[in-house]
C-alpha positions in Angstrom: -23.4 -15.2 -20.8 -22.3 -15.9 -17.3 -19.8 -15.1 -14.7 -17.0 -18.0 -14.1 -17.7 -19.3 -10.5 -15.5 -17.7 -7.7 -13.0 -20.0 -5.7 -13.6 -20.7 -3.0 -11.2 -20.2 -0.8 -9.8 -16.5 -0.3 -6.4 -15.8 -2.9 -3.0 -15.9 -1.3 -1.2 -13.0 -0.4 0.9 -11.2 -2.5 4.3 -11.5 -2.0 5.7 -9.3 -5.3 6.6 -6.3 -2.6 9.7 -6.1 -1.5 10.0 -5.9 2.5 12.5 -3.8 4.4 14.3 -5.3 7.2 13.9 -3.7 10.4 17.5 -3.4 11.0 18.0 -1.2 8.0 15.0 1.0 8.1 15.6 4.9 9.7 14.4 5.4 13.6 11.2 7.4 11.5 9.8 4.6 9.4 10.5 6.6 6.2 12.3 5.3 3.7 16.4 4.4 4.3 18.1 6.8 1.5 15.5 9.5 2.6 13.9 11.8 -0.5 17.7 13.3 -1.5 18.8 9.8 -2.6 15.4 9.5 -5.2 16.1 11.9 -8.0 18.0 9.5 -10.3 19.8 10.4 -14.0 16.1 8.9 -15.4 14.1 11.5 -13.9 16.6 14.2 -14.9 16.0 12.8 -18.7 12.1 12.8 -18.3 12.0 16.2 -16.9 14.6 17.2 -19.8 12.1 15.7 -22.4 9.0 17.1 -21.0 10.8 20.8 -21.1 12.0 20.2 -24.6 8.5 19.3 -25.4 6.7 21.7 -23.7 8.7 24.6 -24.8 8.6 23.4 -28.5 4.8 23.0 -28.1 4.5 26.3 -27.0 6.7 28.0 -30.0 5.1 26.0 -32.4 1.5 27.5 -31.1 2.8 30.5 -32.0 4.3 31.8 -28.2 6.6 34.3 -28.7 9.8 33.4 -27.6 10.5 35.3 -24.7 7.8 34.4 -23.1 8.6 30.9 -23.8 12.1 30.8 -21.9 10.3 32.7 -19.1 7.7 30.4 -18.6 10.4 27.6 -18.5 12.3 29.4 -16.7 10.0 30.2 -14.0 9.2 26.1 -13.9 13.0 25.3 -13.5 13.3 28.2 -10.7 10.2 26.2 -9.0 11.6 22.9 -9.4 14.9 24.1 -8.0 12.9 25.5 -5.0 11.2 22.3 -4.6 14.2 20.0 -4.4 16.1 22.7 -2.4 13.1 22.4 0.3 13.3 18.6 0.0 16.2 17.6 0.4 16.9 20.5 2.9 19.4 22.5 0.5 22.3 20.5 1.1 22.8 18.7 -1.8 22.3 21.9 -3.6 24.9 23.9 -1.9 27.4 21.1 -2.5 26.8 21.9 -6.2 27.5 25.5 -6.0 30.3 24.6 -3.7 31.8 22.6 -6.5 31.5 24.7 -9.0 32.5 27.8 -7.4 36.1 25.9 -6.6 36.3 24.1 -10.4 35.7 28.2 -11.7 38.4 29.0 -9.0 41.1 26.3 -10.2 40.3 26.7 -13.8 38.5 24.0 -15.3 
């Protein structure tokens, strides 16, 4: 059995990526929201189903369950860190900001 012959001229380009005007991009190059504006309600579910899953796979290998809620614990505390240090801690402060005056007024 044999190959099909290749064309012979090169393929076009691919034109499926979107471009990014120069007007809007940042003076950096980096992308325009910047990494704060990337963490969307989809990757809060994902992350939510890969703790549910990961903390019933561990109780159901037979983890005690302490150490189970430490072990997720100690991954939420890291991927608080890491968003912190991301997004340079303001987003996160505006949460505790928020809830510290919704405790204050009552709701």
């Amino acid at each position: 059995m044999s190959l099909p012959p290749h064309p012979a001229r090169p393929a076009p380009a691919c034109t499926c990526a979107p471009t990014v005007p120069k007007a809007s991009a940042p003076a950096g190059g980096g992308d325009p929201e910047g990494a704060a504006g990337r963490f969307g309600p989809t990757h809060a579910l994902i992350l939510l189903i890969a703790v549910l899953g990961l903390g019933t796979g561990l109780f159901l290998a037979g983890t005690e369950l302490e150490t189970v809620f430490a072990l997720l614990g100690g991954c939420g505390a890291i991927g608080a860190a890491t968003l912190t240090a991301a997004g340079g801690g303001r987003r996160l402060m505006g949460l505790f900001v928020e809830a510290a005056v919704r405790s204050g007024a009552g709701k």
